[in-house]
C-alpha positions as CSV (number, residue, x, y, z in Angstrom):
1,X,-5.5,52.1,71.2
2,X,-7.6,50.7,68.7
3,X,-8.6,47.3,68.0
4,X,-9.1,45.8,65.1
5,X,-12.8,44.1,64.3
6,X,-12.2,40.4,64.7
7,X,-13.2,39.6,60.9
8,X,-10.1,41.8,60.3
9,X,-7.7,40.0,62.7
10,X,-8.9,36.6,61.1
11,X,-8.0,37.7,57.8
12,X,-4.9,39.0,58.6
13,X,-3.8,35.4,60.7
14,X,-5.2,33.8,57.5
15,X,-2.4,35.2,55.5
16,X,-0.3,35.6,57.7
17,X,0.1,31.9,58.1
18,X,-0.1,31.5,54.5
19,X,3.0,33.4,53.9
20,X,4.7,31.8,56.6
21,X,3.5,28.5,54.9
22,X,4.4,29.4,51.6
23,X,7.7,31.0,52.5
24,X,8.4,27.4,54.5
25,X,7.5,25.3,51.4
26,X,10.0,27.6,49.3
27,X,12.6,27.0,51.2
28,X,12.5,23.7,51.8
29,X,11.6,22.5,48.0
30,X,14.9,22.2,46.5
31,X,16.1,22.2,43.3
32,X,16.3,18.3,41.8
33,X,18.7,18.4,39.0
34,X,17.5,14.8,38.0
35,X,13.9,15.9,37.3
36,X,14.7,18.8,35.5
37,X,17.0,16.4,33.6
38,X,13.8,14.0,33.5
39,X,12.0,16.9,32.1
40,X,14.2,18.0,29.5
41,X,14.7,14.2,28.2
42,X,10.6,14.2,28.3
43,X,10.2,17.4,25.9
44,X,13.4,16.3,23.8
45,X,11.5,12.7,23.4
46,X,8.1,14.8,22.5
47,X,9.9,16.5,19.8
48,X,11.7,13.3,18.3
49,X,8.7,11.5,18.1
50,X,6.6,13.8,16.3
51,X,9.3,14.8,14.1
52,X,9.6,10.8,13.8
53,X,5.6,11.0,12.8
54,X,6.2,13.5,10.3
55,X,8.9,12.3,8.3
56,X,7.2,8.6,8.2
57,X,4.2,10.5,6.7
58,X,6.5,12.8,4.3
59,X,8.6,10.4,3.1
60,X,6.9,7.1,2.7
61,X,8.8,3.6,2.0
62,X,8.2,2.1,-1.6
63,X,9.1,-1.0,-0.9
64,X,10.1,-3.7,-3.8
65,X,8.2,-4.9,-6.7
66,X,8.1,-8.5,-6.9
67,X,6.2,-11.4,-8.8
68,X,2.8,-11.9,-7.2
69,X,3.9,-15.5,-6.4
70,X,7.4,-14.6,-5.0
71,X,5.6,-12.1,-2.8
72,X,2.8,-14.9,-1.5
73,X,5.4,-17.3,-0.9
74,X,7.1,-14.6,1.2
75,X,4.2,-13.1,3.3
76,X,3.5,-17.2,4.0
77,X,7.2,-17.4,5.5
78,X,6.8,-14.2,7.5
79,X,3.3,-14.7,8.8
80,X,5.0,-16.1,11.8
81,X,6.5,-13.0,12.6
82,X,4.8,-10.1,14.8
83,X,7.6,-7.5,15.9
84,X,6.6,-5.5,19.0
85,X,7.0,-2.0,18.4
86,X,6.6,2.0,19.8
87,X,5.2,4.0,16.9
88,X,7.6,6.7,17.8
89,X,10.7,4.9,19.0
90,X,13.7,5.4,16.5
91,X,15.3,1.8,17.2
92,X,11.6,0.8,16.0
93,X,11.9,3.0,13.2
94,X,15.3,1.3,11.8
95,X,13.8,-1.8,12.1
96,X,10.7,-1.0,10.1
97,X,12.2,0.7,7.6
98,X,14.2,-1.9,6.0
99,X,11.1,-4.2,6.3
100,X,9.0,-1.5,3.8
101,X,11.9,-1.7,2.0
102,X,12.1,-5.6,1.2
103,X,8.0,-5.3,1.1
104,X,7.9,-7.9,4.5
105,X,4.6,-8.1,5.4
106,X,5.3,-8.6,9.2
107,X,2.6,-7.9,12.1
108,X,3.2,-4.9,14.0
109,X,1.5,-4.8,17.5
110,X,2.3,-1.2,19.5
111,X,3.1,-2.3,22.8
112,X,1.9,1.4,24.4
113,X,-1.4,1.4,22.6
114,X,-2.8,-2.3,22.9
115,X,-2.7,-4.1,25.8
116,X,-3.1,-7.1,24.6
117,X,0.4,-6.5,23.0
118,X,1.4,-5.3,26.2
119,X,0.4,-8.0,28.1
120,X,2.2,-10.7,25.7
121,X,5.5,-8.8,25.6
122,X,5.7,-8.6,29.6
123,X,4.6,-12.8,29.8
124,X,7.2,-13.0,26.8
125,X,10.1,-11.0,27.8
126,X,9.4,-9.7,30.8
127,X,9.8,-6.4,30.7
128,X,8.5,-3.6,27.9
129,X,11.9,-2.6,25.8
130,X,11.1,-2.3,21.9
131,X,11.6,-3.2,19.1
132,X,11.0,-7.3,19.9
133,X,10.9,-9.6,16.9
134,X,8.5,-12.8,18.0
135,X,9.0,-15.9,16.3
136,X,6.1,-18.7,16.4
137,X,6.4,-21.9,14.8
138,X,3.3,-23.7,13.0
139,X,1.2,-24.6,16.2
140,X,1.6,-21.0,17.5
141,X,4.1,-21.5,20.1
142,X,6.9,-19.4,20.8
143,X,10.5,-20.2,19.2
């Protein structure tokens, strides 16, 4: 009988554990149907919000024409306003739109790209759901 060189016999316990290993980890890892579910809503929001991006940018608001006085007197009534927003979210989306409509020159702060924002939303409202409309009165406190 024959035996097989020792660099051999290493090699062939190397995989042999690794299939064992790998045939133990399939078996085990089951089949989540909530994170394929996760998954699914993930690529679903992915292509929502850029199909969100690219209608913004192909169809843009005009908004309406008004006297240049009438307009300052309005931006001065909402420059107390700052709405909290996600670029790609659609409830932030209905809400914008009919302020590019009525040419409402309101603050936007994205609450996933600045922190700042961020940080002000959670002290605010304690948690991160969009679109949020802050109100501040003359002194710059919350209403």
């Amino acid at each position: 009988m024959s035996k097989k060189p020792a660099v051999a016999r290493l090699n062939h316990y190397n995989q042999t554990k690794a299939g064992i290993w790998v045939a133990h980890r399939e078996k085990s890892r089951k089949v989540n149907p909530r994170n394929s579910l996760e998954n699914t809503m993930s690529i679903i929001r992915l292509i929502l919000g850029k199909l969100t991006f690219f209608f913004n940018w192909a169809f843009p608001l005009t908004g309406i024409k008004r006297d240049s006085q009438v307009q300052s007197k309005i931006d001065l009534q909402t420059a107390r306003l700052k709405l909290y927003q996600y670029r790609a979210c659609p409830f932030c989306v209905k809400v914008r739109q009919p302020m590019g409509r009525q040419s409402l020159t309101i603050e936007k702060w994205d609450v996933k790209r600045s922190d700042s924002a961020r940080d002000k939303l959670l002290a605010g409202g304690g948690n991160l759901k969009a679109p949020r409309l802050r109100v501040e009165d003359g002194q710059g406190e919350v209403e």
